[in-house]
N, C-alpha and C positions, 0 to 999 in steps of 0.2 A: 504493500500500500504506500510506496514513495510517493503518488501521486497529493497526497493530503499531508506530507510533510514538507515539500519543495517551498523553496522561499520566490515569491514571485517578482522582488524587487521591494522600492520602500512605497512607492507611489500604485502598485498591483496587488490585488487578492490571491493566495493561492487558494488553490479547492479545497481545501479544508476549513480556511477562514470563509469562504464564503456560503459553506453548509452550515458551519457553525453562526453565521451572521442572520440565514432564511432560518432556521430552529430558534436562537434564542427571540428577533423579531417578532416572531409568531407567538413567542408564548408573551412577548410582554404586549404586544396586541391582543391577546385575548383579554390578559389583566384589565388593561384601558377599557375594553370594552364592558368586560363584568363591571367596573366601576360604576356604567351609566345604565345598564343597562334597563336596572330596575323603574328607574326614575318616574318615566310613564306611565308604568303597568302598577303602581303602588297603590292607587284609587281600588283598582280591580283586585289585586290580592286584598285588599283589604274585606274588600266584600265577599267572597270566596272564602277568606279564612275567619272571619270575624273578628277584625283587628279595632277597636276604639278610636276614632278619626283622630283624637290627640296621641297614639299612641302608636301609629302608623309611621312616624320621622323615624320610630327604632330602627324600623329596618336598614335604612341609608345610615342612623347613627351606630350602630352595633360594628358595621362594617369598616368605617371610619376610624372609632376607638383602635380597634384591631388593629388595622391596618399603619397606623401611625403610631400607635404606641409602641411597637415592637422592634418596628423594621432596625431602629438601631442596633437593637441588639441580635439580632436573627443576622445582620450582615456582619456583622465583629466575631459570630460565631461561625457564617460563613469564611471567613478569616481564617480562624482556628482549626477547625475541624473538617475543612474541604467543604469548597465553593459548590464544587457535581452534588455532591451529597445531598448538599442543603436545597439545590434546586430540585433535585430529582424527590426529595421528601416531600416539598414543596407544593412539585408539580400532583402528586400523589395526593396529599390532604385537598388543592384544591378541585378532584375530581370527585372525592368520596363527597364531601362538602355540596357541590354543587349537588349532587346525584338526592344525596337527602333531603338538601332544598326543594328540589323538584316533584320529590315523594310529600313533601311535609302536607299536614290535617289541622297542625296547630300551630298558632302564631306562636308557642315557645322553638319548637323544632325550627320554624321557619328560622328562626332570630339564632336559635343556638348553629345553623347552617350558615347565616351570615356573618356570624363570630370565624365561625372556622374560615369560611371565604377570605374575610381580612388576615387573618394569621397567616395563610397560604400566601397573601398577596405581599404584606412582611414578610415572608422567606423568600420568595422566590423573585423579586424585584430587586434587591440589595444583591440575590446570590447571581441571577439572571447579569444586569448591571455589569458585576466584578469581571464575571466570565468573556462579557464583553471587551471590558477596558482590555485585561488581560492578555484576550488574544491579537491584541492590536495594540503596537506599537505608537508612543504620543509623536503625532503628525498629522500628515493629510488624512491618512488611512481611518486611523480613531475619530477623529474630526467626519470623515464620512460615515463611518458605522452608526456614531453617533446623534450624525443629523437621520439617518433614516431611521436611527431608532425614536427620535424623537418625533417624526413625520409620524411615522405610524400607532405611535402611544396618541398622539392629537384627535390623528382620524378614526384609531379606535373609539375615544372619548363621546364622538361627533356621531360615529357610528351604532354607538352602544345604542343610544337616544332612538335612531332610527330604527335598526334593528329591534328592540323592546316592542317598538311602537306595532311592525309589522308580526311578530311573535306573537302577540298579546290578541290582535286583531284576529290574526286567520288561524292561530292553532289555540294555545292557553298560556298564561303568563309562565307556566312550569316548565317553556320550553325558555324562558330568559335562563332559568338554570340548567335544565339539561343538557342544553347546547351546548355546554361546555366540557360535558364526560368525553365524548369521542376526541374531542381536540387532545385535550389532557393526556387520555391513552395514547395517541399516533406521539407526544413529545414524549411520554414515557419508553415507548418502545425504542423510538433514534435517536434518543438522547444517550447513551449507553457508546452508543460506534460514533458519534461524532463530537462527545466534550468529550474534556482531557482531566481529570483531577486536578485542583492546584490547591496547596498549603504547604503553610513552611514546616522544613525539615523536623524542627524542633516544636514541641507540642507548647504552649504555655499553657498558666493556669486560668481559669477564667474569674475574671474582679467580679465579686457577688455581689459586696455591697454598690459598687459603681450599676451593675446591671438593675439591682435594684431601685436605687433612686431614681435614674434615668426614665426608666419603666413607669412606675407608678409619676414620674413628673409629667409625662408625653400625653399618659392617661387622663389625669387628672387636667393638665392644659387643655386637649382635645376635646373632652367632656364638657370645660366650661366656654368653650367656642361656640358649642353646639347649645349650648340650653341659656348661653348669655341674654337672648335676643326675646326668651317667649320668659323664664327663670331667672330674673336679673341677679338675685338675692345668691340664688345656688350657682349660678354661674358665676359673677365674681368670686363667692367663696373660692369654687374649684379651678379660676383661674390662680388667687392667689396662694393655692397649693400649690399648685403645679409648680409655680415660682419656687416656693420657697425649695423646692423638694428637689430642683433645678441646679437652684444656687446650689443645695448640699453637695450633690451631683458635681458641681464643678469642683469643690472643698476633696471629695474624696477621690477625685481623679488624681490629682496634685498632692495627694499622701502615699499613692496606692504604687506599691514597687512593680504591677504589672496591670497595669489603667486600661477599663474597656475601649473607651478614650485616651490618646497622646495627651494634654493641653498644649501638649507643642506642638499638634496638627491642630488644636480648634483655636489656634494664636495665630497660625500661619494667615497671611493676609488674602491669597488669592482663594482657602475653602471658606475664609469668616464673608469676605466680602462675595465671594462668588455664589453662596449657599443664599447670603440677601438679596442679590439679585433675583432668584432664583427662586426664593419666598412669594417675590412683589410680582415679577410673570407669572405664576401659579394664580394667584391671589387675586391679582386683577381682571385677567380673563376667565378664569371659570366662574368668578361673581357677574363678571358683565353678562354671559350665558344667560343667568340667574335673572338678570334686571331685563335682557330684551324678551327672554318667556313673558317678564310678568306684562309687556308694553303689547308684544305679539296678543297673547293670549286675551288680556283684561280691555287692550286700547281697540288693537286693530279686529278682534276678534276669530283669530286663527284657530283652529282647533290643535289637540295635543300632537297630533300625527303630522299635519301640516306646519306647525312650530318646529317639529324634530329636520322634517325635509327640507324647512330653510336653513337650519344653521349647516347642512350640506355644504352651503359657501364658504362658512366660517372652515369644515375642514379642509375643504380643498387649497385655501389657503394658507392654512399651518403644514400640507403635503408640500404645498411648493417650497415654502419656508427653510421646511427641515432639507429639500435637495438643495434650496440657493446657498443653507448656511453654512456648509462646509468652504465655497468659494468663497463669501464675504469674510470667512472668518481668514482664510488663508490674504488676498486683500487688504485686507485694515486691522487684522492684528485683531486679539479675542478680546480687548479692553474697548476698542473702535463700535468690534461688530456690536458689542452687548450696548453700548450705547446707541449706535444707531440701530437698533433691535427695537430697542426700548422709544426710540425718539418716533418710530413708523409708529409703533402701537398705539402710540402720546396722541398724534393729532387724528390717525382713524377712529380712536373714543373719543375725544372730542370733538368732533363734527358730528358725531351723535346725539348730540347737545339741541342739535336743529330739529330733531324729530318732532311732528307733529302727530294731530289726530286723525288724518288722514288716510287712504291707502295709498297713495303717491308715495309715501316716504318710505316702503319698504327697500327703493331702489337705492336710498341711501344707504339705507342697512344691508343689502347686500355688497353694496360697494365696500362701504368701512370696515364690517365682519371680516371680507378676503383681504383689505389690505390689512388691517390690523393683526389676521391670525399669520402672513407672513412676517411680519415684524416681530410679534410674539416667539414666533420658533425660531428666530433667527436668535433673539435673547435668551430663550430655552437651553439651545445648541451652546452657547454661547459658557452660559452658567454653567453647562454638565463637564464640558472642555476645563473650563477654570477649577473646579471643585474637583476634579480626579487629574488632573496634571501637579508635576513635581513629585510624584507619590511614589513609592516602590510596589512593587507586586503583591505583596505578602499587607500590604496596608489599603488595596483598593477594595476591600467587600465594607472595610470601616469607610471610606469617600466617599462610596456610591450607597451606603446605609445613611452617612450622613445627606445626601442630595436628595436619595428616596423620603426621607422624614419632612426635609425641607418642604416635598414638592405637596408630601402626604398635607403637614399642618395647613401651608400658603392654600390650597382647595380645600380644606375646612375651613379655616376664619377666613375666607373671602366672602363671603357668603352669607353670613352674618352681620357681618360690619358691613356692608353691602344694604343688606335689610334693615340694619337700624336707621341707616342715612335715609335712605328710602319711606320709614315709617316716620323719621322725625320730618320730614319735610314735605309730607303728602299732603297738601290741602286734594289734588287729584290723583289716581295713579300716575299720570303723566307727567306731572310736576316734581313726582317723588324719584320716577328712573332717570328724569334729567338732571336732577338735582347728584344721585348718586353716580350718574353716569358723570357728570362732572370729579367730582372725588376721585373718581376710577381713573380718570384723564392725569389727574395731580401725580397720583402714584405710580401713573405710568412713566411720567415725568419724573421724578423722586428716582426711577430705576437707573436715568442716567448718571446720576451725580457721584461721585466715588472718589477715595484719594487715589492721588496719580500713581502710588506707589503699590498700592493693591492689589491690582489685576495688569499685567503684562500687555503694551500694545502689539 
């Protein structure tokens, strides 16, 4: 089998990088999509299963929790204990997971299936990621795996919405989860002949108290993102857990002779600042998503299926994104592109600003959507480049666990802080997503600004 170990040059794939590029792809495409896919079809499970209309967000929140809370730690243990491992576990719980889901009678199972969903998506996005970096050398190469990985997590995203939409309509919502067994199986079976094991030689121990803190801080942060906005009282609380339990986190790193965390990785300028850019693209666009539903759906009167088919634009734009942002980044150097990433995104939300009550103005929204979602993945690409460069091999499952958390919390609290703006300044709906669509505009703006010494031109 020489043909899969051949080095193809520095700027060429060999066939082994590039099976390993269409398998890992695909499985962090499914993830993206499992993300959204519920979205739509949450009305209908609710009614089919009996869920309590206040008590119906668990499903989206349960997954969330999961998913963000862990992922640090699930990628430092990818780290440790072999990257294939933890992805193939991964990929395994998210198939059993899904399968239950699909089966579930009761909104406990439903919710105990979406628990495990996130877990799966903590393990295998951080290990997924690593495996990534890994096989691709920092340059043009990783820079391009990178951006298509990032194209197709977008268009999953974008995807998921539409997909749900037609699942939910022509078969039963139980196929948003089953559809996901067979995928899971086909990367169970070729994943074995085309990833390679990687962890260092030497085993270390693993920092309990550090996995602790971190953990229940991620948790508790995540939790109060999610309930700040309807729970103001229990949400601050649990935000300022989270903090505190954060700070400790950082105190035990910095004592700890073998740190789940470096602090000389989370000091280094290019993952602190890179992880915040990284935050504020997460954060901004998947809230915007959130405020043109509500303008779609409340203003213009679109129904949920034809809401999903518009934002079609917004993915096709973040696909082009993720192919232009390897060349922009090559270009203008990753400090340039993330800025002018972030500057596209800036003024296509803000010309959103003009929306009326109209139907005319949808062609705005399509126009801004596509420009915007190429800017967006151009800072995405941009962010993931900076956050796993300078880094050794043996330390990218902790990079890309710390970028995966980044991107997990930034699509939490967008979304919230999104909706308070929105609620504080509604005298109509329409006043209120322009009001927050403006905000979104600022922090899109915000994404350019950085010391010069930070991120590399």
């Amino acid at each position: 089998m020489t043909v899969l170990t051949e080095r193809a040059g520095p700027d060429r794939m060999t066939t082994r990088q590039r099976l390993v590029l269409v398998l890992l792809l695909g499985s962090q495409f499914m993830l993206a999509v499992d993300f959204s896919i519920l979205n739509v079809a949450l009305p209908v499970i609710g009614a089919g299963l009996g869920f309590a209309l206040a008590d119906l967000q668990w499903v989206a929140t349960a997954f969330a929790l999961a998913a963000a809370g862990f992922t640090l730690l699930f990628g430092r243990i990818a780290d440790l204990f072999g990257r294939r491992r933890l992805f193939l576990l991964g990929m395994a719980l998210l198939g059993l997971s899904s399968l239950v889901g699909g089966l579930a009678t009761s909104p406990g199972v439903l919710l105990v299936a979406r628990v495990s969903q996130g877990l799966a998506t903590a393990i295998v996005t951080p290990a997924g990621l690593s495996l990534l970096t890994t096989s691709f050398a920092e340059g043009p190469l990783r820079a391009r795996a990178l951006g298509l990985n990032g194209a197709l997590m977008s268009a999953g995203f974008t995807s998921g919405a539409i997909l749900g939409g037609l699942l939910t309509e022509l078969l039963s919502w139980r196929w948003a989860f089953l559809v996901n067994v067979p995928v899971a199986l086909a990367v169970l079976v070729a994943a074995p002949a085309v990833l390679r094991e990687s962890r260092p030689a030497e085993r270390r121990r693993m920092d309990l108290p550090g996995a602790v803190t971190v953990t229940a801080g991620l948790l508790a942060l995540v939790f109060g993102l999610t309930r700040v906005g309807e729970h103001a009282l229990q949400g601050a609380f649990a935000l300022g857990a989270g903090a505190v339990l954060l700070v400790a986190f950082w105190f035990v790193e910095r004592r700890s002779a073998a740190p789940l965390v470096p602090v000389t990785i989370m000091a280094r300028p290019s993952v602190k600042w890179g992880n915040l850019a990284g935050l504020i693209a997460f954060a901004t666009e998947t809230s915007l998503v959130f405020l043109l539903t509500l303008y779609l759906q409340e203003v213009l009167g679109y129904s949920a299926l034809a809401t999903g088919l518009t934002f079609g634009v917004l993915g096709l734009g973040t696909v082009l994104g993720g192919v232009l942002a390897p060349r922009v980044l090559g270009a203008l150097g990753t400090g340039r592109a993330l800025s002018a990433g972030f500057a596209v995104q800036a003024a296509a939300t803000a010309s959103l600003a003009l929306l009326g009550a109209g139907s005319g103005w949808i062609w705005l929204l399509l126009v801004a959507t596509f420009v915007g979602g190429v800017g967006n993945m151009v800072a995405i690409v941009g962010f993931m480049v900076t956050a796993t460069s300078g880094l050794p091999d043996s330390e990218q499952g902790l990079a890309t666990g710390l970028a995966t958390m980044t991107q997990q919390v930034g699509i939490t609290m967008g979304i919230p802080i999104m909706s308070a703006v929105a609620t504080a300044a509604m005298g109509t709906v329409l006043q209120g997503v322009i009001m927050a669509v403006i905000v979104n505009a600022v922090l899109a703006f915000a994404g350019m600004l950085r010391p010069r010494s930070a991120i590399s031109n």
